[in-house]
C-alpha positions in Angstrom: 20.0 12.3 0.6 21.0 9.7 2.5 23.9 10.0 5.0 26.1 7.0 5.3 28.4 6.5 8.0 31.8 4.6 7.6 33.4 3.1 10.4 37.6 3.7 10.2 39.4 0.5 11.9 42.7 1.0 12.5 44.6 -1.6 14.1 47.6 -2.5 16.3 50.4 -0.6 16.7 49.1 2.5 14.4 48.3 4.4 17.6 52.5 4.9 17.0 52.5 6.6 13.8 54.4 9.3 13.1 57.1 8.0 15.2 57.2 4.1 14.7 59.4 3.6 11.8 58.4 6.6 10.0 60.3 5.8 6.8 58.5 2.8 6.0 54.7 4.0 8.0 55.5 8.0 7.1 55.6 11.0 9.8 51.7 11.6 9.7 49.6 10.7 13.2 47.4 8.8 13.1 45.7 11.5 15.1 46.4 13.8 11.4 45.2 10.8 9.1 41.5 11.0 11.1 41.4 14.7 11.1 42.0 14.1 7.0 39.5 11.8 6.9 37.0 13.7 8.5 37.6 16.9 6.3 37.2 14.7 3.2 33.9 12.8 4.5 32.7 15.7 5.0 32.8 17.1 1.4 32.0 13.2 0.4 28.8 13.8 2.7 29.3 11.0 4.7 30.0 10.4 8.4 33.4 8.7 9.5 33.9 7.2 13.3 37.3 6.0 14.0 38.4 3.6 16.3 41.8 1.9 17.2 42.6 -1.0 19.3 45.9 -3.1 19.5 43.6 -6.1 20.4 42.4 -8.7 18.2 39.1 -9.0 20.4 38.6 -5.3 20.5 38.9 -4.8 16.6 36.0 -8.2 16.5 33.9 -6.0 18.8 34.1 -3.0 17.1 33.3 -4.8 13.9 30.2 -6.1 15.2 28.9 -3.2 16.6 29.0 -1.7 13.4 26.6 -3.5 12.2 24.4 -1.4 14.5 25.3 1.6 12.6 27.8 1.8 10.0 27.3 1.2 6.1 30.6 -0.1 5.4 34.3 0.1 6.9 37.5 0.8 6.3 39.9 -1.2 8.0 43.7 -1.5 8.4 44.2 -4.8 10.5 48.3 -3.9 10.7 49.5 -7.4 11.7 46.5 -9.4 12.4 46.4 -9.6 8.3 48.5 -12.1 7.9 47.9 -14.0 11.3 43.8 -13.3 12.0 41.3 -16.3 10.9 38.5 -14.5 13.3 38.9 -11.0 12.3 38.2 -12.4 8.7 35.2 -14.6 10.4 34.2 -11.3 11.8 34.2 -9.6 8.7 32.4 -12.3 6.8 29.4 -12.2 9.9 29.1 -8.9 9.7 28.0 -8.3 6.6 29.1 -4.9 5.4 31.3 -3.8 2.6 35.2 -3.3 3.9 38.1 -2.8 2.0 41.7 -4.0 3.6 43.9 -0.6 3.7 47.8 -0.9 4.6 49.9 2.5 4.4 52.7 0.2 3.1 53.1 -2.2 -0.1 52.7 -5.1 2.3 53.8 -7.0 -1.2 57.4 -5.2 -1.0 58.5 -6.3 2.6 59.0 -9.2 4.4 57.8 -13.1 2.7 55.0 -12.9 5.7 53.4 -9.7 4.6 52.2 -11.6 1.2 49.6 -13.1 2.5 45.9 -11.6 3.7 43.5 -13.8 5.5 41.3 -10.6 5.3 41.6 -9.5 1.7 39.8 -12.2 -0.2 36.1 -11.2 2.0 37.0 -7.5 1.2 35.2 -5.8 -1.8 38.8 -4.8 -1.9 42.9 -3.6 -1.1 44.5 -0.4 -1.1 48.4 -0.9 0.1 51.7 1.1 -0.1 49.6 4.5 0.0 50.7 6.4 3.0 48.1 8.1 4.5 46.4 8.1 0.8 45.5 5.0 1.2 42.9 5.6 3.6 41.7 8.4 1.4 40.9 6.3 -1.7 39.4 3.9 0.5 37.0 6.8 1.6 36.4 8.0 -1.7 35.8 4.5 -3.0 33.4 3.6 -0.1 31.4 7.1 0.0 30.8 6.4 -3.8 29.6 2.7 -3.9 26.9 3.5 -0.9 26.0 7.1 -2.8 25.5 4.3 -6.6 23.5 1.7 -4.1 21.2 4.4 -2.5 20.0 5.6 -5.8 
């Protein structure tokens, strides 16, 4: 069997959860959403490695070095959805399948939120979640590289 590895990507400003506005973001770490992640890859039988950065050109770099390793990604880009043309370049040249994640239903807050430059080169969106958000992503991904490996 082939084991695929996922990269996790989470993006500025969720090094803060479980204390930045936890009614809207929830009371979970993100420290407690990786450690859930890992227990479910685990009985997906896949790899996960994590990585956050609050800057635009460390989330780019940790895309492309991906490419060295991962078989697709799961990526919350917090704010940089609605603002980041060159995290969606990077996403585009790096060729692997992502999906967008957001633990909140980006479509429910503020007029900005709407729009994604990053969801239309995604095989997809999860939003409004919680923490489960991440997990379907997982489930999703672990599934699609399990069909495309047989």
């Amino acid at each position: 069997m082939i084991m695929h590895t996922i990269l996790v990507l989470h993006g500025p400003n969720l090094n803060l959860l479980g204390t930045r506005e936890p009614e809207v973001y929830g009371t979970l770490t993100l420290t407690d959403i990786d450690a859930r992640l890992h227990e479910l890859a685990r009985r997906l039988g896949v790899e996960v490695r994590s990585v956050q950065a609050n800057g635009e050109g460390a989330l780019i770099d940790a895309l492309h070095e991906a490419r060295e390793w991962a078989s697709g990604v799961i990526f919350n880009p917090g704010g940089y959805t609605h603002t980041s043309v060159a995290l969606r370049d990077a996403i585009t040249a790096v060729g692997l399948p992502v999906l967008e994640v957001h633990l909140s239903n980006v479509q429910a807050r503020e007029p900005f939120r709407h729009h994604s430059y990053i969801a239309p080169v995604c095989v997809g969106s999860i939003s409004g979640l919680g923490w489960r958000s991440y997990t379907l992503a997982l489930t999703y991904l672990a599934e699609k590289l399990s069909e495309r490996a047989t």
